[in-house]
C-alpha positions as CSV (number, residue, x, y, z in Angstrom):
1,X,4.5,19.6,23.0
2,X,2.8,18.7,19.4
3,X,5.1,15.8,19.2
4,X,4.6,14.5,22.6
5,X,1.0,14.9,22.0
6,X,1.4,13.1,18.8
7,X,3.7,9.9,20.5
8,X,0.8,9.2,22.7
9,X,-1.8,9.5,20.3
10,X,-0.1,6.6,18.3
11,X,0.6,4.7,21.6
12,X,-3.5,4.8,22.2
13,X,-3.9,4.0,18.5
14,X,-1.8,0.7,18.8
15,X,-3.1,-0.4,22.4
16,X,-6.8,0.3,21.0
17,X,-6.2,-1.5,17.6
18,X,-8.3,-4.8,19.1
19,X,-11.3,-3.0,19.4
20,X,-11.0,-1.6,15.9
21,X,-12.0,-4.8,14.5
22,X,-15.2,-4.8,15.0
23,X,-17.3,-5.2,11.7
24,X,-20.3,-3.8,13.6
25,X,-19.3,-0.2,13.0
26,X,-15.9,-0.1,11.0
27,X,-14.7,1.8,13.8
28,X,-15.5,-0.1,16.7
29,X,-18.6,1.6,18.2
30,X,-22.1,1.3,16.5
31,X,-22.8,4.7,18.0
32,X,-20.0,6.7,18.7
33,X,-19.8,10.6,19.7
34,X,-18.7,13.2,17.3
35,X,-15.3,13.0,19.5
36,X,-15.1,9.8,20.0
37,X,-15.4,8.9,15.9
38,X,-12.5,12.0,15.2
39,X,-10.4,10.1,18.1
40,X,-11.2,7.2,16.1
41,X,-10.7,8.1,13.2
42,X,-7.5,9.5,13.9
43,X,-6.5,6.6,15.6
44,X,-6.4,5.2,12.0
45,X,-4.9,7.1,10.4
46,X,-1.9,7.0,12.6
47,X,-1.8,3.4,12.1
48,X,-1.8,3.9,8.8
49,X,1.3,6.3,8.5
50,X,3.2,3.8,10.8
51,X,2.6,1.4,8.2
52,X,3.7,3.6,5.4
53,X,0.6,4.5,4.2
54,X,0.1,8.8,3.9
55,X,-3.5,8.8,4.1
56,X,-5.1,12.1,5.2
57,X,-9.0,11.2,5.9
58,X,-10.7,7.5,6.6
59,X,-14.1,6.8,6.4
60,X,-16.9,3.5,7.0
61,X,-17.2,2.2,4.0
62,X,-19.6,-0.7,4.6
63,X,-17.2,-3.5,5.5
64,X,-14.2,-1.7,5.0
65,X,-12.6,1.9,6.1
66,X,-12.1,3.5,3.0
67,X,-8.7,6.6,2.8
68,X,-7.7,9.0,1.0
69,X,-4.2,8.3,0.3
70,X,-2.0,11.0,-1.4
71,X,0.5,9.0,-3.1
72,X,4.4,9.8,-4.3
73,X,3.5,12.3,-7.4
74,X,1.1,13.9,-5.0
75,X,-1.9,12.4,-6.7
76,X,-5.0,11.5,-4.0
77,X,-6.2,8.0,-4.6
78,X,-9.2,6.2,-2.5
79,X,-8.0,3.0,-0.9
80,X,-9.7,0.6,0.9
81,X,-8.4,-1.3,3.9
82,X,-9.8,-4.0,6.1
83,X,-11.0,-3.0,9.9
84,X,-8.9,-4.0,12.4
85,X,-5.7,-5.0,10.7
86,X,-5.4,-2.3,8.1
87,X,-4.4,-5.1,5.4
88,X,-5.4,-3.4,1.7
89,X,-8.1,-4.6,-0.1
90,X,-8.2,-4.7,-3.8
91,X,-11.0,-2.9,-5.8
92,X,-11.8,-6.2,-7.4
93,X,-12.6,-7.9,-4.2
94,X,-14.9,-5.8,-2.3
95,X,-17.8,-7.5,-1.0
């Protein structure tokens, strides 16, 4: 059931990646429910893990959704991605 419950949790994830975009509210609604942000939010993080990256809590972070990312050695490191796409954004270039 969990894994069922988890294959169409990533399926809604990819099909409601478009509307993740939106700079407005890093997560796509300027006002969202307390629901609606954890469905978000865990949207995200899904993506994340499909695209190899073991993050365990996202965040707004102005322009950016910033994780928490538990690396190899089982360190936690912040890392900050761009909304929508999910491409990494060096430190050195936020705006």
């Amino acid at each position: 059931m969990l894994k069922k419950s988890l294959i169409a949790l990533a399926l809604l994830a990819s099909a409601a990646a478009p509307a993740l975009a939106s700079t407005d509210a890093v997560f796509g609604n300027p006002s969202p429910t307390d629901d609606q942000l954890a469905f978000e939010k865990a949207a995200i993080v899904q993506q994340l893990h499909q695209q190899g990256v073991n993050a365990s809590d996202v965040e707004d972070w102005g322009n950016y959704v910033r994780a928490d990312v538990t690396l190899a050695n089982g360190t936690t490191q912040v890392r900050f991605f761009q909304p929508g796409s999910l491409q990494p954004v060096d430190v050195n270039h936020l705006n």
